[in-house]
MDTraj code that builds the backbone (N, CA, C; nanometers):
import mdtraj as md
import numpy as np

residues = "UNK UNK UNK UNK UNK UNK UNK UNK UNK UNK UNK UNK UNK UNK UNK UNK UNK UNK UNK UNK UNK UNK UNK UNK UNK UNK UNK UNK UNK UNK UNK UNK UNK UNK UNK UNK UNK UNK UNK UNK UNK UNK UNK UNK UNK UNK UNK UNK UNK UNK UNK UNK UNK UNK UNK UNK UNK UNK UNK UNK UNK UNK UNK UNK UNK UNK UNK UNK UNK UNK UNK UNK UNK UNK UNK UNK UNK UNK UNK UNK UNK UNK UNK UNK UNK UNK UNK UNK UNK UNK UNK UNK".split()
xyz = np.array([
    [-6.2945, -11.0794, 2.1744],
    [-6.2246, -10.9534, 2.1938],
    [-6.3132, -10.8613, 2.2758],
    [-6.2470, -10.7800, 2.3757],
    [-6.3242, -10.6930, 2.4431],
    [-6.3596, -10.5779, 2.3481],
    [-6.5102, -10.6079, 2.3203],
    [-6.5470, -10.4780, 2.2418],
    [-6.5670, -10.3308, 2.2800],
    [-6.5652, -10.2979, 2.3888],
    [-6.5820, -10.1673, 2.4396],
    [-6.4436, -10.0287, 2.4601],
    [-6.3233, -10.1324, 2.4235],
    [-6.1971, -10.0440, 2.4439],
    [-6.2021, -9.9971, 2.3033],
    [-6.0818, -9.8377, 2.2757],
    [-6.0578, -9.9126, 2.1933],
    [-5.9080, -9.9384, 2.1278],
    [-5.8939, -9.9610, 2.0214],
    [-5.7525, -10.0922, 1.9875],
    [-5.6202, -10.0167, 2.0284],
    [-5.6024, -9.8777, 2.0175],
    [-5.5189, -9.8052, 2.1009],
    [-5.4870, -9.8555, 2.2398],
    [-5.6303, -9.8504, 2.2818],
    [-5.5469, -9.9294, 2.4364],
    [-5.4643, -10.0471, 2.4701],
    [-5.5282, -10.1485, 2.3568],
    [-5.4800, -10.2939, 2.3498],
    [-5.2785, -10.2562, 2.3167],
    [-5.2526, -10.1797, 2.2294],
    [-5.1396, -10.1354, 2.1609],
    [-5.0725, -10.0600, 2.3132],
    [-5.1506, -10.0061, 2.3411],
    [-5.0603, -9.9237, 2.4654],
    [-5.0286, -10.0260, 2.5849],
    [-5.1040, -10.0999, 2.6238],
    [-5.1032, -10.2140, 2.7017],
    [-5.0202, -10.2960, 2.6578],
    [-4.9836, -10.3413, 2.5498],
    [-4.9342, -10.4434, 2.4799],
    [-5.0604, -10.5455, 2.5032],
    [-5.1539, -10.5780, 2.4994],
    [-5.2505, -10.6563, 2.5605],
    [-5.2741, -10.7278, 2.3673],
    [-5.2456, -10.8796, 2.4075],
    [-5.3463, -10.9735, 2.3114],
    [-5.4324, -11.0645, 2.3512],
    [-5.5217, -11.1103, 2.2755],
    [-5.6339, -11.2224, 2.3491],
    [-5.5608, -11.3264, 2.2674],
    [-5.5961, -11.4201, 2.3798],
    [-5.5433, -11.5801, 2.2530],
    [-5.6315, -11.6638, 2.3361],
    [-5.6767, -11.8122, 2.2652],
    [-5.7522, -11.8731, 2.3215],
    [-5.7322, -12.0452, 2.2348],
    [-5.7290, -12.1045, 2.3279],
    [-5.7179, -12.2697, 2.2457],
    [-5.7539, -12.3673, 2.3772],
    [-5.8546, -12.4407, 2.3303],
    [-5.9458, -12.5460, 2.3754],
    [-5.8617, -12.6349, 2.4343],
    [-5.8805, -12.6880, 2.5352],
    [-5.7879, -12.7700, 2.6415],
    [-5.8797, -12.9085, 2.7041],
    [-5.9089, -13.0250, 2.6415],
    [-6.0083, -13.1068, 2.7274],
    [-6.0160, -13.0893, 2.8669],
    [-6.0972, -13.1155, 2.9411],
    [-6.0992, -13.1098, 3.0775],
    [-5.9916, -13.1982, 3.1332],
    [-6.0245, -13.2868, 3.0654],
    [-5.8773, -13.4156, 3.1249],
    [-5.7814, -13.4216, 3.1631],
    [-5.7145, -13.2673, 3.0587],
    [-5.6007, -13.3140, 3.0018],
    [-5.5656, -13.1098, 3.0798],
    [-5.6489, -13.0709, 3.1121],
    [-5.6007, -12.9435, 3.1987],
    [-5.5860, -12.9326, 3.3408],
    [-5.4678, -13.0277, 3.3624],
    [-5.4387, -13.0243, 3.5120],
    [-5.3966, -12.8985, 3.5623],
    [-5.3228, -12.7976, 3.5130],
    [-5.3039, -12.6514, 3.5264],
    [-5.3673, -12.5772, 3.6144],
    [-5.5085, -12.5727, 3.4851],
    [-5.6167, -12.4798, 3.5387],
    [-5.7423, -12.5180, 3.6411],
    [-5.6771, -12.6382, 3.6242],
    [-5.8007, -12.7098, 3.7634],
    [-5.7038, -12.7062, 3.9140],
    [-5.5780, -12.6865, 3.8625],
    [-5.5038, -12.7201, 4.0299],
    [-5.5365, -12.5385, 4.0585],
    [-5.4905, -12.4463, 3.9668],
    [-5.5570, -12.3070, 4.0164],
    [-5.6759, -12.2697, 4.0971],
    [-5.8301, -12.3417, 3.9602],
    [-5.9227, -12.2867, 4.0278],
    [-5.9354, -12.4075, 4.1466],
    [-5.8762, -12.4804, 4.2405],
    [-5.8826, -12.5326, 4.3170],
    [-5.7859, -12.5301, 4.4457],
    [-5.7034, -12.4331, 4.4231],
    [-5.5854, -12.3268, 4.4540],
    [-5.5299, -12.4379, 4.5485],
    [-5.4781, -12.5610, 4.4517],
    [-5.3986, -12.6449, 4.4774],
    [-5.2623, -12.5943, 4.4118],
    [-5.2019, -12.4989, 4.5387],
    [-5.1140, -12.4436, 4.4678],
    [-4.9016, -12.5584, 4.4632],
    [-4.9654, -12.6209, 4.5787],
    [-4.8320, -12.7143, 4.5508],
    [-4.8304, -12.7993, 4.4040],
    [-4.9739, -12.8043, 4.3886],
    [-4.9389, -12.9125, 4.2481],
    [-4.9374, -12.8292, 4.1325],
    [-4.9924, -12.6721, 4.1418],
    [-4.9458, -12.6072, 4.0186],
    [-4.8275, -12.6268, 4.0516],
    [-4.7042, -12.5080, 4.0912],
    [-4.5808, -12.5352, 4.1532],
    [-4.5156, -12.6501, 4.0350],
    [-4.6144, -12.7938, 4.0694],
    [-4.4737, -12.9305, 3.9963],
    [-4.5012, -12.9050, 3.8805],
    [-4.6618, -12.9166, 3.8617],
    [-4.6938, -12.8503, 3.6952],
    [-4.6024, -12.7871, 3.6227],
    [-4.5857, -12.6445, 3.6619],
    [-4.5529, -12.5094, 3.6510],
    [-4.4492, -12.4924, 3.6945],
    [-4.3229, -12.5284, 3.7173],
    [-4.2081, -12.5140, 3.7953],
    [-4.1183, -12.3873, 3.8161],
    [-4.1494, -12.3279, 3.6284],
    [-4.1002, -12.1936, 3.5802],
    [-4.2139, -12.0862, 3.5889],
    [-4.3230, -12.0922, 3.6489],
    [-4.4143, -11.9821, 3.6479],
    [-4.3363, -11.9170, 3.7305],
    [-4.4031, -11.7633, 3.8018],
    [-4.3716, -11.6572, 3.8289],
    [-4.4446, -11.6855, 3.9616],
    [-4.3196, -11.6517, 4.0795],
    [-4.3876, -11.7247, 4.1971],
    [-4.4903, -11.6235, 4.2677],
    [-4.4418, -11.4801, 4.2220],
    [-4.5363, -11.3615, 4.2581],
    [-4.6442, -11.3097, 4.1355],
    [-4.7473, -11.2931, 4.1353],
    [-4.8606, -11.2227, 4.0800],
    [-4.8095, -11.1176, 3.9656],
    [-4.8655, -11.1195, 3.8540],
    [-4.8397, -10.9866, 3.7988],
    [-4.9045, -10.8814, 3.8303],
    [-4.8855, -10.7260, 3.8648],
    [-4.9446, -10.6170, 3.8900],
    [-5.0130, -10.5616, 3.7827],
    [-5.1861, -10.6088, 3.7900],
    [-5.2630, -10.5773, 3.7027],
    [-5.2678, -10.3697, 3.6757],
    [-5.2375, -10.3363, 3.5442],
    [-5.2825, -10.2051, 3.5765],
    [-5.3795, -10.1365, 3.5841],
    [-5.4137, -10.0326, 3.7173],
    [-5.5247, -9.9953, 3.7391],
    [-5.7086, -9.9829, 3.6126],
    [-5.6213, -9.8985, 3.5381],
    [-5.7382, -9.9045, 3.4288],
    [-5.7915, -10.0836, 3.3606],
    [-5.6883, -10.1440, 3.3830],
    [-5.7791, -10.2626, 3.3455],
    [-5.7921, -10.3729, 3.4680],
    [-5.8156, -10.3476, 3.6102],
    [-5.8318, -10.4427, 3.6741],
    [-6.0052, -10.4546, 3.6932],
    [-6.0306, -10.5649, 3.8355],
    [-6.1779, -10.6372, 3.8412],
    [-6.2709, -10.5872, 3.6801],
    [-6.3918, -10.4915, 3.7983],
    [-6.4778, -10.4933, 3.6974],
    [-6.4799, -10.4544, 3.5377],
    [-6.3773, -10.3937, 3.4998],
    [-6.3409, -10.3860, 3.3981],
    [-6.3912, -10.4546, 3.2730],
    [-6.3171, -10.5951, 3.3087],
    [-6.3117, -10.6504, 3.2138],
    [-6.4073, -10.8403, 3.3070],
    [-6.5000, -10.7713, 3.3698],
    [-6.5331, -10.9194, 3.4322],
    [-6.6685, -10.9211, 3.3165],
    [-6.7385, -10.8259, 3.3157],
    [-6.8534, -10.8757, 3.2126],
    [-6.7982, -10.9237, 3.0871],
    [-6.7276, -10.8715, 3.0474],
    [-6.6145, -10.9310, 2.9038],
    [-6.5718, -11.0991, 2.8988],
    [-6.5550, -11.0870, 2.9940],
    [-6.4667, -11.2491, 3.0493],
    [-6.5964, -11.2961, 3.0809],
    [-6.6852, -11.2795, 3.0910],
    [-6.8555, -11.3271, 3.1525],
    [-6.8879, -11.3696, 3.0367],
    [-6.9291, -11.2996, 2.9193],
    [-6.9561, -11.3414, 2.8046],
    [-6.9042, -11.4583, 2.7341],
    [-6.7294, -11.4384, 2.7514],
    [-6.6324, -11.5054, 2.6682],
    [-6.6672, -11.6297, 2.7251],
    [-6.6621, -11.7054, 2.8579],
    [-6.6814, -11.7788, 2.9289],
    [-6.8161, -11.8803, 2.8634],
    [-6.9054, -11.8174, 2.8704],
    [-7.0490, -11.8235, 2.8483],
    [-7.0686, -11.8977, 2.7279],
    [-7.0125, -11.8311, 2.6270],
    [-6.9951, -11.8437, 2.4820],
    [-6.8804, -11.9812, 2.4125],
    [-6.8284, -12.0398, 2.5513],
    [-6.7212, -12.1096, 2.4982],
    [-6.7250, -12.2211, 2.6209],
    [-6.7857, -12.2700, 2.7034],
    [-6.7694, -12.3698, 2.7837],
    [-6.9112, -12.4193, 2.8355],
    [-6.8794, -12.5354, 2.8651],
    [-7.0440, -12.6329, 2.8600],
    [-7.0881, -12.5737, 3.0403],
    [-7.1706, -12.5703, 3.0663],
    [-7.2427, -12.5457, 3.2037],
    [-7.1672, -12.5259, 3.3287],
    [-7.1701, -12.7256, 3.3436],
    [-7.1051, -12.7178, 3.4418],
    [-6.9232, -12.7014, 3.4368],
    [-6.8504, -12.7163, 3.3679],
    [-6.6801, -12.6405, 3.2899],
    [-6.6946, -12.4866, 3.3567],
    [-6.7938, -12.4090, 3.3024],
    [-6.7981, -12.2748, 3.3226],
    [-6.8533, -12.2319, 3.5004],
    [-6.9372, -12.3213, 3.5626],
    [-6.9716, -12.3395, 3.7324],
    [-6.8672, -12.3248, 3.7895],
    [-6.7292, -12.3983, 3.7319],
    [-6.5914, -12.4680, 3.7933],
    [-6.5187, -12.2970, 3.7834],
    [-6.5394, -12.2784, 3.6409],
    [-6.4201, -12.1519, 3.6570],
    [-6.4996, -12.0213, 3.7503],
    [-6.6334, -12.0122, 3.7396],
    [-6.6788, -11.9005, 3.7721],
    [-6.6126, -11.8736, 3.9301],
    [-6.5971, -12.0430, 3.9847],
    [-6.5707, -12.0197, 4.1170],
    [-6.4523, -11.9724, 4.1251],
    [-6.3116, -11.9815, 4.0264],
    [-6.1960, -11.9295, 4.0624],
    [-6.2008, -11.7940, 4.0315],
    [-6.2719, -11.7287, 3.9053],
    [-6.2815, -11.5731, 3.8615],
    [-6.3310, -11.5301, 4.0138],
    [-6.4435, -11.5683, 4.0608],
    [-6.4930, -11.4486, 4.2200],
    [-6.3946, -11.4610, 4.2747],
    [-6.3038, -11.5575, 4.2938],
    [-6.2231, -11.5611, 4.4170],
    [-6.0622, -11.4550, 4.3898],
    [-6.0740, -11.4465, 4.2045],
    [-5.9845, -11.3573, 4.1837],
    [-6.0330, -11.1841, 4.1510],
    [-6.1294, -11.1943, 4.1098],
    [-6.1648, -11.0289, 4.1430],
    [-6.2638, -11.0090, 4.2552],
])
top = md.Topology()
chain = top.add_chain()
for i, resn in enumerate(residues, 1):
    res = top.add_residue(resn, chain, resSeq=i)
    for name in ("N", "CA", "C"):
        top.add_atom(name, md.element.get_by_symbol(name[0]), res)
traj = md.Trajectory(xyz[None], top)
């Protein structure tokens, strides 16, 4: 959980954290993203949202990148976390 807000904002945002472990194997998803193989998300993903959601100002980039730095850190082996770091720069 981002400790620095506080839970008011989460409530005003509607904002929840959720999180569940995905083998590498078996997460074709998030590897066709951070590899912005976006035709094979697309077959993946058929019903995603073909445009971006509009992050709101108070919580976009740096915000919440040391947060997601930690979380990252704290939950994926070395090189897993090398792989995503490269899609997070390329998204904030």
């Amino acid at each position: 959980m981002v400790t620095n807000w506080p839970k008011n904002k989460y409530k005003k945002y509607n904002i929840t954290f959720k999180a569940r472990h995905i083998e590498g194997a078996n997460n074709e998803i998030a590897d066709s993203i951070a590899r912005k193989q976006w035709d094979r998300f697309r077959k993946l993903v058929p019903n995603a949202d073909q445009r971006p959601e509009t992050v709101p100002t108070p919580f976009s980039g740096s915000n919440f990148q040391h947060e997601i730095s930690k979380l990252l850190r704290a939950s994926m082996a070395e090189n897993t976390l090398a792989t995503h770091n490269t899609g997070l720069t390329a998204f904030f």
